[in-house]
C-alpha positions, -999 to 999 in steps of 0.1 A, spaced: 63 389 460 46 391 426 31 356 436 17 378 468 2 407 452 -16 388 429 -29 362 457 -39 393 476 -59 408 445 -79 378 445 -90 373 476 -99 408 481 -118 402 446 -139 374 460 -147 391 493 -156 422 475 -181 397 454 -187 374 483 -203 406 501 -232 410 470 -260 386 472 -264 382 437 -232 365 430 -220 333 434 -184 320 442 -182 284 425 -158 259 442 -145 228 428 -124 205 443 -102 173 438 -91 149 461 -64 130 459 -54 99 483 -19 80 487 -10 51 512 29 45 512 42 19 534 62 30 561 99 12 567 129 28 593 148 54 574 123 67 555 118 100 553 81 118 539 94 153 519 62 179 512 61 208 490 29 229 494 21 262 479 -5 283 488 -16 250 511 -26 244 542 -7 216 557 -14 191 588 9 167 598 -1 143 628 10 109 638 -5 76 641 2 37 650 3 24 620 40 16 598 19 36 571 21 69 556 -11 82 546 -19 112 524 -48 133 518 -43 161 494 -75 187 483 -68 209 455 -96 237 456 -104 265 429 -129 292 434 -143 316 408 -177 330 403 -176 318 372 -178 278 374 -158 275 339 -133 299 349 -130 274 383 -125 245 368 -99 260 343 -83 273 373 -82 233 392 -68 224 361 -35 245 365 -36 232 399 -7 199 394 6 178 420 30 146 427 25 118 451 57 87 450 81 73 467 118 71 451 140 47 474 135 55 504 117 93 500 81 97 499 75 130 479 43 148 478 41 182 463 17 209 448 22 229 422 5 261 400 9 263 367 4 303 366 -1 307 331 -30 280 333 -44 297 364 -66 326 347 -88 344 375 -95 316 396 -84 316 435 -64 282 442 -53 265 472 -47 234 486 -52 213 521 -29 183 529 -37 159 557 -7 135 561 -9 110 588 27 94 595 40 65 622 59 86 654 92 85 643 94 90 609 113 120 593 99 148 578 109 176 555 81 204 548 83 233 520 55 262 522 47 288 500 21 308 507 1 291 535 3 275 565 14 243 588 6 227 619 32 194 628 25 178 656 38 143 681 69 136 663 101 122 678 128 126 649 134 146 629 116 175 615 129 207 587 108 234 577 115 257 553 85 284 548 80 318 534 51 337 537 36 310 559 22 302 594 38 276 613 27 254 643 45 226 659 31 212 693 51 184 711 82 177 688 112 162 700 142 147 683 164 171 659 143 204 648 154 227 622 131 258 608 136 285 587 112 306 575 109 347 564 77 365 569 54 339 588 50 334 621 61 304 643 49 291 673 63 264 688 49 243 726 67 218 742 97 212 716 125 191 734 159 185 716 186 200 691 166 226 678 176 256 650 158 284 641 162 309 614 140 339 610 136 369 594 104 392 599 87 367 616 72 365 651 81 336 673 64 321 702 79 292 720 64 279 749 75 246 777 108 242 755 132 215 768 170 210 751 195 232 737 184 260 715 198 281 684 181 309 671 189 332 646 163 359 641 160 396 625 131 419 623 108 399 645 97 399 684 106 369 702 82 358 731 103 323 747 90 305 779 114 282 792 107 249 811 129 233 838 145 212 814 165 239 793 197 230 785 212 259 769 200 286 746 218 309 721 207 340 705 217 360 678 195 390 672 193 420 652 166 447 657 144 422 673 126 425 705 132 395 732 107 385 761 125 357 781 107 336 810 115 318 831 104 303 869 142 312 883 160 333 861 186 340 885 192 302 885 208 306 844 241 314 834 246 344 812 264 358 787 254 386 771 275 408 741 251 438 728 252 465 707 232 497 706 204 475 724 187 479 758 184 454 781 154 447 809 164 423 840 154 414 870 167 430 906 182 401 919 203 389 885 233 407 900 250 410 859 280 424 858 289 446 827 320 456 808 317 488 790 288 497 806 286 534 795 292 520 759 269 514 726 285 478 728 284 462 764 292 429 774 269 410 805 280 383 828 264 363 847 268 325 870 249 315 894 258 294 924 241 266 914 262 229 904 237 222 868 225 252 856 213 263 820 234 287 797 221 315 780 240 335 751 229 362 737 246 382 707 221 412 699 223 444 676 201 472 682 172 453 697 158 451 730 163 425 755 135 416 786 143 391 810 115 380 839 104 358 865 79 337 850 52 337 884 34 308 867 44 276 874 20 254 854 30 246 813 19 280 795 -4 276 768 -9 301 732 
């Protein structure tokens, strides 16, 4: 947090300068480039903080990395002090390729630092990302992919494989993910849109906005004072099971859910449809509210 408030103080410092004609916001940069040969079970690992990260696939059995370091002050010496605090590490050890930026605060003075990755990696290689402070946007891989973000944006547009995210006050959207797929959250919005595969997510303190394709296997929920917009083209087509308490729950007509302790705080929802393959749907909530609907769109949905 202390990283925050100070991040915070400076960029409302520069706009505050930004806005007066007579001064001038200095920015120096560095760039840094890396080509790693790619082999099978290699994995990339990134580190950012306060970065902006973009992580996109190519044809090549190469891993390619672009890394920007970027200080701004309106005093040029004060910027180029600043780049100086900015460190970073680019190598491979076995069969890890490890990038990673890094701020050495006490080097940092005034300055406002960031940094921008571009990494460029074959389809199906692995990939671990660490954010602090930024964002991401991951997209085409068929894998594996962890994320593990605070205070940090995320995108990821058409990842299959083996997913797993966490991340605490940043938003995630997420279009066309297909496969095992885990989610932790905490007072973070998430947006998923087209998803395919089984689903696990864990969230609290966020509002959850999920549009299913025809392809869902199963998806479980655990929520705690959350808010849950479900969509789907044939709702009444999923199984339910539904164990809630102090939460209230939105449906449509025609999903005939049978309750237990209906009059209760804590209830428990039923639901199977007449169907032979249908999708499961679990959800475990804690005073939060629950909104299921007929999706009227048929075409993918797009955010």
């Amino acid at each position: 947090m202390k990283k925050l408030f100070f991040a915070a103080l400076g960029i409302l410092a520069l706009h505050g300068l930004s806005s007066a004609q007579t001064v001038e916001v200095h920015v120096v940069k560095k760039l840094i480039e890396k080509t790693f040969n790619f082999n099978d079970g290699y994995e990339v690992n990134i580190e950012g903080e306060k970065a902006e990260v973009f992580i996109e696939t190519w044809d090549q059995k190469v891993v390619q990395i672009e890394l920007e370091l970027i200080a701004k002050h309106t005093d040029k010496t004060k910027a180029e002090q600043g780049l100086e605090a900015m460190k970073y590490m680019a190598q491979r050890v076995k069969n890890k390729i490890y990038v990673r930026n890094y701020i050495k605060e006490e080097e940092a003075n005034e300055a406002l630092l960031s940094a921008r990755y571009l990494v460029k990696v074959p389809e199906n290689c692995p990939v671990y990302l660490k954010n602090y402070f930024g964002q991401a946007s991951v997209s085409n891989l068929s894998n594996r992919l962890r994320v593990n973000s605070e205070f940090s944006q995320i995108g990821l547009e058409n990842i299959q494989g083996t997913i797993d995210v966490n991340t605490r006050f940043g938003d995630l959207k997420g279009n066309e993910l297909n496969g095992n797929v885990n989610i932790q959250s905490r007072r973070s919005d998430i947006l998923l849109t087209n998803i395919s595969g089984s689903f696990d997510i864990t969230a609290q303190y966020g509002v959850l906005k999920i549009y299913a394709g025809p392809d869902l296997a199963d998806l479980n929920l655990n929520l705690e004072k959350s808010e849950l917009f479900f969509y789907h083209t044939a709702p009444e087509k999923l199984a339910y099971d539904i164990n809630s308490r102090e939460t209230e729950l939105n449906i449509p007509s025609n999903l005939k859910m049978e309750f237990q302790n209906a009059a209760n705080a804590t209830r428990q929802g039923h639901f199977k449809p007449k169907e032979e393959f249908f999708a499961y749907i679990t959800i475990i909530a804690a005073y939060s509210d629950l909104t299921i609907e007929k999706l009227k769109e048929k075409k993918p949905i797009t955010y």
